[in-house]
C-alpha positions, 0 to 999 in steps of 0.5 A: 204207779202202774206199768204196763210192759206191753206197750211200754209205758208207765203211770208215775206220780210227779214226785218219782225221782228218775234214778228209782224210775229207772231203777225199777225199768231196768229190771224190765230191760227198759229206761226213761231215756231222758237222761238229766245230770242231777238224777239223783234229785230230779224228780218226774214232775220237775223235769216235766215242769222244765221240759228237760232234755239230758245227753240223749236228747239229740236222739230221743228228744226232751221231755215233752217228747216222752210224755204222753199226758199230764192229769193234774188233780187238786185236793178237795177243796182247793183253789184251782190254780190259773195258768197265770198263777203258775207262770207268775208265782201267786199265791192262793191268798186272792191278791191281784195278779199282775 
């Protein structure tokens, strides 16, 4: 993880629970302002996965909005996964995609 207070922004694995997250911005006077009810689980990459949005969306938006990038990395010797293999759930066993 690596947080740079001057710009405000943060570099988190997807697997960060929000509350920790938070947790450790508060210390800076900052908050990741997506505000989901189950952040006691829900996890970085979770809700980027749903483009969550949470009670201050209205205000500070979803997800999507307070994200700047995803970098994807596969382990080495992985199969990369499609889109298609996402959306459908296909398993890196080489079976046909429907």
């Amino acid at each position: 993880t690596h947080f740079d207070a001057e710009s405000r922004t943060i570099t988190a694995e997807p697997g960060v629970v929000l509350d920790r997250l938070n947790g450790f911005l508060k210390q800076h006077g900052l908050y990741f302002p997506v505000d989901v009810a189950t952040s006691a689980q829900a996890t970085i990459g979770g809700m980027a996965g749903n483009n969550s949005a949470g009670a201050r969306s209205i205000r500070y938006g979803l997800m999507a909005d307070n994200v700047r990038s995803i970098d994807r990395r596969e382990l080495p010797g992985a199969r990369p996964a499609s889109a298609c293999d996402l959306c459908t759930g296909a398993s890196n066993t080489g079976g046909a995609n429907p």
